[in-house]
Backbone as JSON Lines, residues from 0, in Angstrom:
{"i":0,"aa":"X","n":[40.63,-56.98,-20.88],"ca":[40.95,-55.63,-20.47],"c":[40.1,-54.67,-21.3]}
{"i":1,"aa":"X","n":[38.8,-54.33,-20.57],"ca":[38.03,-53.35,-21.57],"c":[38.82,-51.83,-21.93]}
{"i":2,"aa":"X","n":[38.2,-51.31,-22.91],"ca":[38.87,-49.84,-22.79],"c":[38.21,-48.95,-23.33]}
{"i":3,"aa":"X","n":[37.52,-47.73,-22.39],"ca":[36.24,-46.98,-22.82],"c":[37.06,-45.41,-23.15]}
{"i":4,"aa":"X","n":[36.54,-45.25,-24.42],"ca":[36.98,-44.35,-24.81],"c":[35.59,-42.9,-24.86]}
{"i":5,"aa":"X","n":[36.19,-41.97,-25.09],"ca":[35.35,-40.88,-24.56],"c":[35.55,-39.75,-24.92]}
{"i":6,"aa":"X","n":[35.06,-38.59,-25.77],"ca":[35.47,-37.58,-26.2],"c":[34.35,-36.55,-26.26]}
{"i":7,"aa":"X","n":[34.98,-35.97,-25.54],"ca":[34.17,-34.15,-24.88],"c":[34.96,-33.32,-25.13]}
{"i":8,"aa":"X","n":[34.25,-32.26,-25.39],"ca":[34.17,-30.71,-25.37],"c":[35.59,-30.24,-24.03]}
{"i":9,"aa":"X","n":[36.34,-30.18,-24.31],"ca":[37.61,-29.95,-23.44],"c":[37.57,-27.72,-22.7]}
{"i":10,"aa":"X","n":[38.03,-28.22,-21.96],"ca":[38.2,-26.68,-21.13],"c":[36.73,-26.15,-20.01]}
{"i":11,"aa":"X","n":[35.93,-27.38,-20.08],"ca":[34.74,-27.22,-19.61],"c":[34.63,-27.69,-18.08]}
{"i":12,"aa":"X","n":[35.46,-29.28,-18.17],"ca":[35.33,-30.17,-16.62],"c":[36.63,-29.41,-15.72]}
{"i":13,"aa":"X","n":[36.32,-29.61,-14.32],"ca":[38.12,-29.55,-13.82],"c":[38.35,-31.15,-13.63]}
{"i":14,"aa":"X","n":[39.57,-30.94,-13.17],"ca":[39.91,-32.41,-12.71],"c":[39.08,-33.28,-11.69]}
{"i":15,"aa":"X","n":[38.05,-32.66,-10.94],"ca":[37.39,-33.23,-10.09],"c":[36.35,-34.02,-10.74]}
{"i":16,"aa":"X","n":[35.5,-33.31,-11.5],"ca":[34.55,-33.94,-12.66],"c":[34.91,-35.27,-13.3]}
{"i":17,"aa":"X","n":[36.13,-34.4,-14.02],"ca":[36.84,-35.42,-15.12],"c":[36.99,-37.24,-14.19]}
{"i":18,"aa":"X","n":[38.01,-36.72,-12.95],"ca":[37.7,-38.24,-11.83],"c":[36.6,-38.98,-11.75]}
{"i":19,"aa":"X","n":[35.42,-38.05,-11.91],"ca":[34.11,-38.73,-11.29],"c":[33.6,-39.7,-12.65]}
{"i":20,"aa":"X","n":[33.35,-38.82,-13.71],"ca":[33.45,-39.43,-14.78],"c":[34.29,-40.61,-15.13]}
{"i":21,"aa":"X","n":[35.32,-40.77,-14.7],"ca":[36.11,-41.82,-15.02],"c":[35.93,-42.92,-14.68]}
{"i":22,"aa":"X","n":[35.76,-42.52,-12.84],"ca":[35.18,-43.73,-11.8],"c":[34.05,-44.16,-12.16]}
{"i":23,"aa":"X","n":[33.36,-43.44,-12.55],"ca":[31.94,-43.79,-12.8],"c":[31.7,-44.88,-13.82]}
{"i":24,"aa":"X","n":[32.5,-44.65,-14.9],"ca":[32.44,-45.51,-16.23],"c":[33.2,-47.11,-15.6]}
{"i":25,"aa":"X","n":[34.2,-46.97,-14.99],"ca":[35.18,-47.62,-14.27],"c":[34.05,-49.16,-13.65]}
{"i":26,"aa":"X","n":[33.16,-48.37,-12.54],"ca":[32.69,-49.15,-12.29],"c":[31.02,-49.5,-12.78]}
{"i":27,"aa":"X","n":[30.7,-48.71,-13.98],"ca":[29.77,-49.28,-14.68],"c":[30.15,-50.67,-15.58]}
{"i":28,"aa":"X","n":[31.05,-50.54,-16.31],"ca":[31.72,-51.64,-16.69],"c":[32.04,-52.96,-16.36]}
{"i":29,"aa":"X","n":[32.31,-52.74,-14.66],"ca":[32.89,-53.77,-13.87],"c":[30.99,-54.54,-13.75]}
{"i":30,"aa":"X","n":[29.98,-53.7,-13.49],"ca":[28.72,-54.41,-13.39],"c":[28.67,-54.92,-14.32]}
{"i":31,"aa":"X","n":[29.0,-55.14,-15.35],"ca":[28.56,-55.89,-16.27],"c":[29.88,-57.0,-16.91]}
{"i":32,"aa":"X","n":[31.32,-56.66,-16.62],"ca":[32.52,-57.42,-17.16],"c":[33.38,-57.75,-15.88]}
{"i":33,"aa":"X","n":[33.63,-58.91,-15.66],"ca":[34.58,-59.44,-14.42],"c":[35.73,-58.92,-14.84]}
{"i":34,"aa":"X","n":[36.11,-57.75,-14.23],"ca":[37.66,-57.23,-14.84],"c":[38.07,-56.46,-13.45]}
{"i":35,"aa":"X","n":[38.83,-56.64,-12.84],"ca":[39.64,-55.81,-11.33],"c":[39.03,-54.05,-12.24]}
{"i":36,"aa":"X","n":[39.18,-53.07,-10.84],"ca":[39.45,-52.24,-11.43],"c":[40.67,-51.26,-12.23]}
{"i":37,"aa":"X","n":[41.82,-51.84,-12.07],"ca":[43.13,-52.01,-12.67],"c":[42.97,-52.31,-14.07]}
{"i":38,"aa":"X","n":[42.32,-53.11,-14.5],"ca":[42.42,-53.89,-15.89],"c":[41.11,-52.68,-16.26]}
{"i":39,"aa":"X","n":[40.45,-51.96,-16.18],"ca":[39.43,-51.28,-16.92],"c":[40.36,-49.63,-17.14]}
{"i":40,"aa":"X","n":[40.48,-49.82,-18.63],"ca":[41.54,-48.17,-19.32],"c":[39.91,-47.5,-19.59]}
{"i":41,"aa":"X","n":[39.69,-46.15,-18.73],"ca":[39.33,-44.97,-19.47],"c":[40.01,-43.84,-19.84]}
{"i":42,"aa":"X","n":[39.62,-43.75,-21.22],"ca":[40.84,-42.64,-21.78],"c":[39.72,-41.31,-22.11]}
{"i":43,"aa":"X","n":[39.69,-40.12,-21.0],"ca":[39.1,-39.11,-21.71],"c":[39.68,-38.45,-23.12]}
{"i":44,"aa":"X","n":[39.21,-38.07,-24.07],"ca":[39.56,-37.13,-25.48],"c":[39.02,-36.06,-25.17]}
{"i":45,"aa":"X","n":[39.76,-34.83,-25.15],"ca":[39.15,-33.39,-25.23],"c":[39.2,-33.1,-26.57]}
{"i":46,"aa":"X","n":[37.71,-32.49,-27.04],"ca":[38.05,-31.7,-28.27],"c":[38.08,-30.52,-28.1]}
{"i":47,"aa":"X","n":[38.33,-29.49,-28.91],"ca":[38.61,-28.22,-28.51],"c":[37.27,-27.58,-29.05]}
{"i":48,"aa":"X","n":[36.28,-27.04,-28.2],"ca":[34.97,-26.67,-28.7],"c":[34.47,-26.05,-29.66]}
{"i":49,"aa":"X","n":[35.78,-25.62,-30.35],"ca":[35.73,-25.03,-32.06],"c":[35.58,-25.72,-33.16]}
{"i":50,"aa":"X","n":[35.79,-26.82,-32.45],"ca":[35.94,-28.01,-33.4],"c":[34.86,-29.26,-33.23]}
{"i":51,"aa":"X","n":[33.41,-28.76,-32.5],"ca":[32.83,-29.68,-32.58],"c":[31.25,-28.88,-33.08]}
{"i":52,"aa":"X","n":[30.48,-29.12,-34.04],"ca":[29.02,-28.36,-34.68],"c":[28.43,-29.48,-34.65]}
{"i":53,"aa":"X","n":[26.62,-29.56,-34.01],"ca":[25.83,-30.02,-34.32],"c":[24.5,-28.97,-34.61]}
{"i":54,"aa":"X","n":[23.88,-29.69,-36.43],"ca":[23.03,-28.98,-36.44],"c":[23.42,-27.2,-36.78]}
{"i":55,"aa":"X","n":[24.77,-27.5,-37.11],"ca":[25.35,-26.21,-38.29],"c":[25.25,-24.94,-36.66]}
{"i":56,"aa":"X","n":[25.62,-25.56,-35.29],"ca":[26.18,-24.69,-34.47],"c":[26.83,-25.41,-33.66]}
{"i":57,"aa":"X","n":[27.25,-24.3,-33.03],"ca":[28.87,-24.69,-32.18],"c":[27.98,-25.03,-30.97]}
{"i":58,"aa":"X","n":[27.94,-25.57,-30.12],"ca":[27.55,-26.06,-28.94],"c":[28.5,-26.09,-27.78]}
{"i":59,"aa":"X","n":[27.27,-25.68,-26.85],"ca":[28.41,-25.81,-25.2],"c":[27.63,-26.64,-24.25]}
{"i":60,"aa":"X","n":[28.69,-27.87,-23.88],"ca":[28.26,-28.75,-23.09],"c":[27.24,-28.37,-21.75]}
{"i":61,"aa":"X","n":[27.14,-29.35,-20.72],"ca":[25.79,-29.09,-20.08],"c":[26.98,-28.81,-19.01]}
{"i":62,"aa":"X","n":[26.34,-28.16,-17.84],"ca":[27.41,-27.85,-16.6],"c":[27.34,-29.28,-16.08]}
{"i":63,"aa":"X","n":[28.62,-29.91,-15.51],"ca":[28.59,-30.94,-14.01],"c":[27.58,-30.44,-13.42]}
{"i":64,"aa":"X","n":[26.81,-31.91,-12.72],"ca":[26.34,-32.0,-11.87],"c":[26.87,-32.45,-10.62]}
{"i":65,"aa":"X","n":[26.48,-32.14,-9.88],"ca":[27.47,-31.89,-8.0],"c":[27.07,-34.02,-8.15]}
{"i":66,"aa":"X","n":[28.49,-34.16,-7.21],"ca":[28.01,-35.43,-6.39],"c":[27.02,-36.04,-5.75]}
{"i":67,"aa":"X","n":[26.2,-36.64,-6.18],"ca":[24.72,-37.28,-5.65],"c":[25.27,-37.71,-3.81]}
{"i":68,"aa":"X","n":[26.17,-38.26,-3.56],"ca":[26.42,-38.46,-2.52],"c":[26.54,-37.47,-1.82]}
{"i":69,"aa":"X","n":[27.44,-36.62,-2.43],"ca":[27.65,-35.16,-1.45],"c":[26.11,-34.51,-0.91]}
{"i":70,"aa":"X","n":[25.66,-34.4,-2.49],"ca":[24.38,-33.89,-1.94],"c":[23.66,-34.14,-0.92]}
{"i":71,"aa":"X","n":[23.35,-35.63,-0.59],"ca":[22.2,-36.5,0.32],"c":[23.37,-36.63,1.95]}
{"i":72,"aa":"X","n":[24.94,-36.66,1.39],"ca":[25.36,-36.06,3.33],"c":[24.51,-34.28,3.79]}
{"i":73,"aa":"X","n":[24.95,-33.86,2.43],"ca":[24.89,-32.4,2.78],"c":[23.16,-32.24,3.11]}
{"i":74,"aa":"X","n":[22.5,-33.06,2.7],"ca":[20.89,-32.46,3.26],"c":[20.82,-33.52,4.73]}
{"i":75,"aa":"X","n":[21.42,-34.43,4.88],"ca":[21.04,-35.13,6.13],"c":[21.94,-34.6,7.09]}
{"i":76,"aa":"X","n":[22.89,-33.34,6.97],"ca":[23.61,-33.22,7.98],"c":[23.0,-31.74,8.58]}
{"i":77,"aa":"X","n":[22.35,-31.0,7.34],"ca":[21.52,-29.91,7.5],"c":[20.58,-30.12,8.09]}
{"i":78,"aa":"X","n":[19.65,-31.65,8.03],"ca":[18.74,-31.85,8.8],"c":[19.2,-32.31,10.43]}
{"i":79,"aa":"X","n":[20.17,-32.77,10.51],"ca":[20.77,-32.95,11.48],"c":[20.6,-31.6,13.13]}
{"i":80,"aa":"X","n":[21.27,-30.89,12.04],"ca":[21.4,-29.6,12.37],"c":[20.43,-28.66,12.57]}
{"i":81,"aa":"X","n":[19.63,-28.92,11.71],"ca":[17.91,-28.37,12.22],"c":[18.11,-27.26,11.06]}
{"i":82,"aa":"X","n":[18.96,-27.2,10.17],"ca":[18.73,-25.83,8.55],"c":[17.91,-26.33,8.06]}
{"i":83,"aa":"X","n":[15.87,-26.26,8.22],"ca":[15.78,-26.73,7.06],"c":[16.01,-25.92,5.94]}
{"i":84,"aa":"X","n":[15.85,-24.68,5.94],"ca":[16.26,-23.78,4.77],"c":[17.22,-24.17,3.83]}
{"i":85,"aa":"X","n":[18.39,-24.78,4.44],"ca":[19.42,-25.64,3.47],"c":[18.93,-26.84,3.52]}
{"i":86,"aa":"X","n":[18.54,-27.57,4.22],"ca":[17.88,-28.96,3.87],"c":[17.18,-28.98,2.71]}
{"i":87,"aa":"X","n":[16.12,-27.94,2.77],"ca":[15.01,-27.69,1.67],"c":[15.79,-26.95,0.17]}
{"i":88,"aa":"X","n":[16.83,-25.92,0.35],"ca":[17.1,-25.54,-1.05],"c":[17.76,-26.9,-2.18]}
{"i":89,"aa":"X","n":[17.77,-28.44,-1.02],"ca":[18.3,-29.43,-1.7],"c":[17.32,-30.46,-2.57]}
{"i":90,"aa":"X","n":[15.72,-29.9,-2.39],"ca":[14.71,-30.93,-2.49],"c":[14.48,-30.13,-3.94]}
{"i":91,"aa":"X","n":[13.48,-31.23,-4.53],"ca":[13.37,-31.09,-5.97],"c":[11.5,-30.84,-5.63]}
{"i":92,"aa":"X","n":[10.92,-29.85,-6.41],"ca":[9.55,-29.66,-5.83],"c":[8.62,-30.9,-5.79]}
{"i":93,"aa":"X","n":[8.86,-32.06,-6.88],"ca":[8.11,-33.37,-6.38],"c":[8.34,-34.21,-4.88]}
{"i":94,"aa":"X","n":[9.58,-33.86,-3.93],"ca":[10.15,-34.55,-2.86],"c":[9.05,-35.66,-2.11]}
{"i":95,"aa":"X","n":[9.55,-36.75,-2.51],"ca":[8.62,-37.11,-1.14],"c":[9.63,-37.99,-0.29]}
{"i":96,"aa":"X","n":[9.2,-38.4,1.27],"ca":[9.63,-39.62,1.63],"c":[9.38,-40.13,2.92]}
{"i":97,"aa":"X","n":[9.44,-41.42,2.5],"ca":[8.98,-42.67,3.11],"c":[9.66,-43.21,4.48]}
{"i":98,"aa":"X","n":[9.26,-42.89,5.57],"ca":[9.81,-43.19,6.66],"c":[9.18,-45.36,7.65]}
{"i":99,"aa":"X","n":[9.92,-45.75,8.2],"ca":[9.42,-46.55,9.37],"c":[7.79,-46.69,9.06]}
{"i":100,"aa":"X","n":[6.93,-47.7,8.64],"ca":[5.88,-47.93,9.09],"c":[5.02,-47.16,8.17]}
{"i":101,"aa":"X","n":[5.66,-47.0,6.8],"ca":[4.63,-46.63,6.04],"c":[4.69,-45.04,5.72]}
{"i":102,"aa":"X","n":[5.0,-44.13,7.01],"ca":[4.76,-43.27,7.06],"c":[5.65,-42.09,5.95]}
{"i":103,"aa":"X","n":[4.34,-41.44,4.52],"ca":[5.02,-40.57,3.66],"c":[4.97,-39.38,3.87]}
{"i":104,"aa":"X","n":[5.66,-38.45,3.49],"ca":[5.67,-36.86,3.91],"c":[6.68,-36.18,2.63]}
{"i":105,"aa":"X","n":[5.79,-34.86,2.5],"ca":[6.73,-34.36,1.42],"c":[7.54,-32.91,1.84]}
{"i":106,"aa":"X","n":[6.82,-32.62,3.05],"ca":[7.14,-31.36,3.67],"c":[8.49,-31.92,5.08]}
{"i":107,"aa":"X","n":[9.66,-31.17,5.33],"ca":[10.51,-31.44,6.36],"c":[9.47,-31.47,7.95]}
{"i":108,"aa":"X","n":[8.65,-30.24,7.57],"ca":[7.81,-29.88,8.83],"c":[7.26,-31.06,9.66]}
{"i":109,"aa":"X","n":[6.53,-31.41,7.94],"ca":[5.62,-32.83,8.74],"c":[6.6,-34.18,9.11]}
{"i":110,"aa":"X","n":[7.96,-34.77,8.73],"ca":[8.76,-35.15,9.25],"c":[8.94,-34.9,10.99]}
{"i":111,"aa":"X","n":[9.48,-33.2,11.34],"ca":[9.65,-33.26,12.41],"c":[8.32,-33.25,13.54]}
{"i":112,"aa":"X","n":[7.59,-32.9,13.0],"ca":[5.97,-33.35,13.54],"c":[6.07,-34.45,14.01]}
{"i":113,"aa":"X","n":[6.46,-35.43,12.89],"ca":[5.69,-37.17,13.21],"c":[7.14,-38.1,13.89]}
{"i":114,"aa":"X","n":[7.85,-36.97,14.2],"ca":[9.4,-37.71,14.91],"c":[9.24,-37.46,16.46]}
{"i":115,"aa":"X","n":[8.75,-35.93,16.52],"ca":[8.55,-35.47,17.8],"c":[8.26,-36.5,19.04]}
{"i":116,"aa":"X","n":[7.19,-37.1,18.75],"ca":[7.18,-38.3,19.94],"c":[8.07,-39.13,19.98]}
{"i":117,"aa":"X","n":[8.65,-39.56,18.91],"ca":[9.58,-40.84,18.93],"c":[10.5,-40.26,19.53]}
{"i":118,"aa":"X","n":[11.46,-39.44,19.26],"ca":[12.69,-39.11,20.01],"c":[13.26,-37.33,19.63]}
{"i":119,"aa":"X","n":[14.04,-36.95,21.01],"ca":[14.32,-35.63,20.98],"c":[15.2,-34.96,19.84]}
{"i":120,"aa":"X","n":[16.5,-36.44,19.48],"ca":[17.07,-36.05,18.84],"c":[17.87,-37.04,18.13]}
{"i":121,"aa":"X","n":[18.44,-37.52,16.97],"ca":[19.19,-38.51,16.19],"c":[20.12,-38.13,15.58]}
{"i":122,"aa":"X","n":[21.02,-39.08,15.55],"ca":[22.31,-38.27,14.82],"c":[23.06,-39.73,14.09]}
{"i":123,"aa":"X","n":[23.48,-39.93,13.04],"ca":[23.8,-41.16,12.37],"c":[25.5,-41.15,12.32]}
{"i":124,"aa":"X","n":[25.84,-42.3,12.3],"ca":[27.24,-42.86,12.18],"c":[27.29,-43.38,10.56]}
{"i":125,"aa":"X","n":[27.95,-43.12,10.2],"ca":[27.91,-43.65,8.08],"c":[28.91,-45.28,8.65]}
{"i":126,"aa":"X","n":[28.29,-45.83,8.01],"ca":[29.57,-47.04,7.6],"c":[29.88,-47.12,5.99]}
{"i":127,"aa":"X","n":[29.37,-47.32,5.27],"ca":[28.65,-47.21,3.85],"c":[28.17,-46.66,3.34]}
{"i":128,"aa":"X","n":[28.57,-46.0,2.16],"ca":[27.55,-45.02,0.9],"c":[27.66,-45.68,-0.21]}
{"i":129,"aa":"X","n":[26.71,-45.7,-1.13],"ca":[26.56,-46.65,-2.53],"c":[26.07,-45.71,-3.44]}
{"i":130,"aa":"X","n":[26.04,-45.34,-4.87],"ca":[25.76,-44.94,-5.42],"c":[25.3,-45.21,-6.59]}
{"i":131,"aa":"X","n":[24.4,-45.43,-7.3],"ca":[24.57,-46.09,-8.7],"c":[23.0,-45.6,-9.73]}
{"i":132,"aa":"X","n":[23.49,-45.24,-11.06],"ca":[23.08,-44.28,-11.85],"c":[22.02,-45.43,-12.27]}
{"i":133,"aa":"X","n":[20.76,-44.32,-12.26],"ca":[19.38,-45.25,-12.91],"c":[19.19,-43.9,-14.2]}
{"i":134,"aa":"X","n":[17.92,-45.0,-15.08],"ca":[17.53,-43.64,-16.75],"c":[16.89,-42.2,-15.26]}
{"i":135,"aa":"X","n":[16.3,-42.4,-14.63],"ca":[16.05,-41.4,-13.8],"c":[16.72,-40.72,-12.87]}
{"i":136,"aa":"X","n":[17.73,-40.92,-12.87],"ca":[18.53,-39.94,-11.8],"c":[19.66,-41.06,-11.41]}
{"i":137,"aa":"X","n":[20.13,-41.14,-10.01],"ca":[20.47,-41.54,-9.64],"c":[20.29,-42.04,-7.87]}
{"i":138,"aa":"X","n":[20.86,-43.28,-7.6],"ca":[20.15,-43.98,-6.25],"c":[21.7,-43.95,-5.32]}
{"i":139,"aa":"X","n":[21.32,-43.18,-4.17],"ca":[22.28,-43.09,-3.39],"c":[21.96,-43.97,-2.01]}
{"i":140,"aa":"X","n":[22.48,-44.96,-1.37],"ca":[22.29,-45.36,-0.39],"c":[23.38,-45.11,0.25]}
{"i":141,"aa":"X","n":[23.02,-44.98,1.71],"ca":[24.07,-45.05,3.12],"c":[23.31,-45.98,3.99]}
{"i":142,"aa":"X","n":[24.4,-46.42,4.52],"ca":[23.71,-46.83,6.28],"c":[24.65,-46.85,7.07]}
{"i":143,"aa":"X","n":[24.28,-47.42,8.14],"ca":[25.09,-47.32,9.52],"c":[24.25,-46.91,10.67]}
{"i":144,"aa":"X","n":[24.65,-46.3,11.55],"ca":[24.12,-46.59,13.4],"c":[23.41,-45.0,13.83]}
{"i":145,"aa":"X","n":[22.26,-45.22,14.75],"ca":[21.7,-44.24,14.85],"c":[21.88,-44.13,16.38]}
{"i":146,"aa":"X","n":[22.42,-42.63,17.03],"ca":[22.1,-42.82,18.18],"c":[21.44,-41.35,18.79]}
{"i":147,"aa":"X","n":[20.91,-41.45,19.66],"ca":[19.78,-40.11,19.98],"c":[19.29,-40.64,21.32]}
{"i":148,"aa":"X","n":[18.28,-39.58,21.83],"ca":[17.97,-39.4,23.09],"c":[16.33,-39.85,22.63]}
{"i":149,"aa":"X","n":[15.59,-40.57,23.35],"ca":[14.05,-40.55,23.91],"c":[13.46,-39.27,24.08]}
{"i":150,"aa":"X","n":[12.23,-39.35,23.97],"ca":[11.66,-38.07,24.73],"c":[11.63,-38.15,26.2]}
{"i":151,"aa":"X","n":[11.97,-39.39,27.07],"ca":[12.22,-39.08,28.43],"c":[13.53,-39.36,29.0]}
{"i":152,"aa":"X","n":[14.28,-38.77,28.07],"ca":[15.62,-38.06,28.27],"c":[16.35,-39.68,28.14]}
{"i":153,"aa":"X","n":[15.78,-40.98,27.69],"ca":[17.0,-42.2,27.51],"c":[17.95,-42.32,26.64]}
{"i":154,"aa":"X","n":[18.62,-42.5,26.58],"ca":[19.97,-42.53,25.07],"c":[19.59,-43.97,24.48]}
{"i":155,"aa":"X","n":[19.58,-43.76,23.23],"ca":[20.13,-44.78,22.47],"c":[21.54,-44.92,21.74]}
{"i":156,"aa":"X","n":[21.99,-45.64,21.48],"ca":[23.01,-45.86,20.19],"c":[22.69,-47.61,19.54]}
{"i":157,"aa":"X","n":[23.45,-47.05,18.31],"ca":[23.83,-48.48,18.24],"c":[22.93,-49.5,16.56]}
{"i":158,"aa":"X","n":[22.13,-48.19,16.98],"ca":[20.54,-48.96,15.9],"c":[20.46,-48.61,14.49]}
{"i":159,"aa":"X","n":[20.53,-49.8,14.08],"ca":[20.98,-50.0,12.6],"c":[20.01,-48.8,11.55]}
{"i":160,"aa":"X","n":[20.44,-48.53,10.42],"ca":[19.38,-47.82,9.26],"c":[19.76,-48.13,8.28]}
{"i":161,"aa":"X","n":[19.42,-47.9,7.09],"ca":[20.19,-47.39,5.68],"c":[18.59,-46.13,5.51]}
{"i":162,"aa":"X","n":[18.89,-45.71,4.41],"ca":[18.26,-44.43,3.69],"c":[19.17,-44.81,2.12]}
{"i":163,"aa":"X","n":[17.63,-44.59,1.55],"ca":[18.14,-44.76,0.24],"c":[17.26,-43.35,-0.39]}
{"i":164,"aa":"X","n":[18.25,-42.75,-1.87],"ca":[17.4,-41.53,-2.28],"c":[17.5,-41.56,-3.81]}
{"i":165,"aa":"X","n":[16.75,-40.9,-4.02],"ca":[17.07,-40.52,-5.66],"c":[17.62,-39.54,-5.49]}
{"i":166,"aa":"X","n":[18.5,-39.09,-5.87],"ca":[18.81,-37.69,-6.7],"c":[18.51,-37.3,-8.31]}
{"i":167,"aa":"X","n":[18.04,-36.09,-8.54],"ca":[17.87,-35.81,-10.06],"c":[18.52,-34.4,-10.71]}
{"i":168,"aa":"X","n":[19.41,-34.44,-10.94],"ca":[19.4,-33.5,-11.36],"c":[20.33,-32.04,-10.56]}
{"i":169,"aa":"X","n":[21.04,-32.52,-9.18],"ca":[21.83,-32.41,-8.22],"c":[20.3,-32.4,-6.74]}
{"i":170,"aa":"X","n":[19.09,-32.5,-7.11],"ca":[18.01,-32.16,-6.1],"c":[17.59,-33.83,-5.49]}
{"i":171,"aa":"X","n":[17.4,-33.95,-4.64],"ca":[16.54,-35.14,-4.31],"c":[15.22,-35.33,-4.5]}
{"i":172,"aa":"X","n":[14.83,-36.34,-4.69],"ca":[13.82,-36.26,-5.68],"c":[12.5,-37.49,-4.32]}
{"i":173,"aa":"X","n":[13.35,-38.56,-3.7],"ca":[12.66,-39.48,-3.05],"c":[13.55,-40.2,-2.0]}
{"i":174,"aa":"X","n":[13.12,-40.04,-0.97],"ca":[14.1,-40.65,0.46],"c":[12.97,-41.82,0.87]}
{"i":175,"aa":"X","n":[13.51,-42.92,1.17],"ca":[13.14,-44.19,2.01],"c":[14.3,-44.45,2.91]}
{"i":176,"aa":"X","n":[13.38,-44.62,4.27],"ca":[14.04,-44.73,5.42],"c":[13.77,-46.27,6.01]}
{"i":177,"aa":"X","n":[14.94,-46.82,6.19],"ca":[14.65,-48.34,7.2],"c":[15.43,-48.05,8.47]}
{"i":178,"aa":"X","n":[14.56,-48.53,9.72],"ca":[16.02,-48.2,10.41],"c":[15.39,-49.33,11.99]}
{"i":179,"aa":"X","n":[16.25,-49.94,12.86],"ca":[15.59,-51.03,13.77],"c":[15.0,-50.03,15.03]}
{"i":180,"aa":"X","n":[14.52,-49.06,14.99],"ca":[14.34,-47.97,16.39],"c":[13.2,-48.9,17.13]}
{"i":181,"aa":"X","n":[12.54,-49.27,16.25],"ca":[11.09,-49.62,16.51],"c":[11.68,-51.17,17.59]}
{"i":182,"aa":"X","n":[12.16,-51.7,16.92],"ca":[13.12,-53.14,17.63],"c":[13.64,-53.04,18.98]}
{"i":183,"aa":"X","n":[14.45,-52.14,18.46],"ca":[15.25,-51.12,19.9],"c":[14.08,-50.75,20.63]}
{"i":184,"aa":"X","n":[13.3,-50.01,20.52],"ca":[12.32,-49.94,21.24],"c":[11.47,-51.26,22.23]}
{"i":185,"aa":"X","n":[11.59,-52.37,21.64],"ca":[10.93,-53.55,22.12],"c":[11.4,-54.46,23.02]}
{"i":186,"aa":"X","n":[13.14,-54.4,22.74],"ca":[13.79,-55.29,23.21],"c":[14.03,-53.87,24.87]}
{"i":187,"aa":"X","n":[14.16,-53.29,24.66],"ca":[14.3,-52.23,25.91],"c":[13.63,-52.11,26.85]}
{"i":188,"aa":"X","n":[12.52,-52.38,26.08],"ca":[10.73,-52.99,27.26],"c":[11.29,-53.63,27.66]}
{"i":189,"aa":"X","n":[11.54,-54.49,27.19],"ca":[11.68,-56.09,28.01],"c":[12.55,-56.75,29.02]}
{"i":190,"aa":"X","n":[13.16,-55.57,28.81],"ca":[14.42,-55.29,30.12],"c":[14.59,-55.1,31.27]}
C-alpha cells in the first residue's frame, strides 16, 4: 500500500486542481507499483504561505495548468466547428502536425487546404482519451470513429482514428493524426 505524501502552499488550488493532482500521482504510481487504485493513499499537506521562504523570500506557487485533455477536446471541437480563432488561441507558436501520409502543416489554413479534396466535412465519435505526463509536457491521446461527407456528397461513418498531442504548458505543442479514411476509401471502390 504505497503512500505519497505532498505538501504545498495551501489557499492557492480549488478542489478541482487539488483532484487532478491526486489522480495524477494515483496513477503515476500504479505505472510503476501493482497496487489497485484503492490501495494507493495520497495525502495533500497545505502549508500556510507564511510559513514557507526560499532563498530568504516568501514565494507564490505557479498558477494550475488547465486539463491537457480538456484542452485538445476544446481545440478539436473548435476545429470542428470551423473557430479557427479559438482553435488557434490554443496552439503554442512552435505547432506543428502530422496528418495521413506524411503530410506536416503548422498553419490550420494549410490543414483545411490539404483536406478540401478529401472530404466536405468530419466530425469524430471519442471512445477513449489517455493522458500521460512526459519531462516535456504532456501526451494526450483519443480515438474513436470518424464520420463525414465526400466531396461528392457520399457519407461515411464508422472509420477508425486516434490523434495523439503534446500539450505544453496548457498550448499544444504537436498533433499526429492516424485514421483508416484512406482504407475506407479502397474498400468502397471495390464495391
Amino acid at each position: 500500500m504505497p503512500v505519497i505524501n505532498v505538501t504545498m502552499l495551501g489557499g492557492v488550488y480549488d478542489e478541482e486542481v487539488k483532484t487532478r493532482i491526486a489522480e495524477a500521482l494515483t496513477d503515476a504510481m500504479r505505472t510503476v507499483i501493482a497496487a489497485p487504485p484503492e490501495g494507493v493513499i495520497v495525502a495533500l499537506n497545505e502549508l500556510p504561505a507564511g510559513n514557507y521562504m526560499r532563498g530568504r523570500t516568501f514565494k507564490t506557487p505557479g498558477p494550475a495548468l488547465p486539463d491537457a485533455r480538456a484542452v485538445v477536446r476544446s481545440f478539436l471541437e473548435r476545429m470542428e466547428a470551423r473557430d479557427l480563432e479559438g482553435a488557434r488561441s490554443l496552439l503554442a507558436d512552435e505547432f506543428r502536425m502530422i496528418f495521413p501520409g506524411g503530410e506536416e502543416f503548422s498553419a490550420l489554413e494549410e490543414l483545411i487546404a490539404w483536406a478540401k479534396p478529401r472530404y466536405n466535412w468530419v466530425k469524430k465519435t471519442y471512445d477513449d482519451w489517455d493522458a500521460a505526463a512526459r519531462e516535456d509536457g504532456v501526451a494526450v491521446t483519443c480515438q474513436g470513429t470518424l464520420r463525414g461527407e465526400f466531396p461528392d456528397g457520399k457519407a461515411f461513418d464508422g472509420v477508425r482514428f486516434v490523434d495523439w498531442f503534446l500539450v505544453r504548458d496548457g498550448k499544444l505543442v504537436r498533433q499526429h493524426v492516424w485514421n483508416d479514411l484512406g482504407e475506407y476509401m479502397l474498400t468502397q471502390s471495390r464495391d
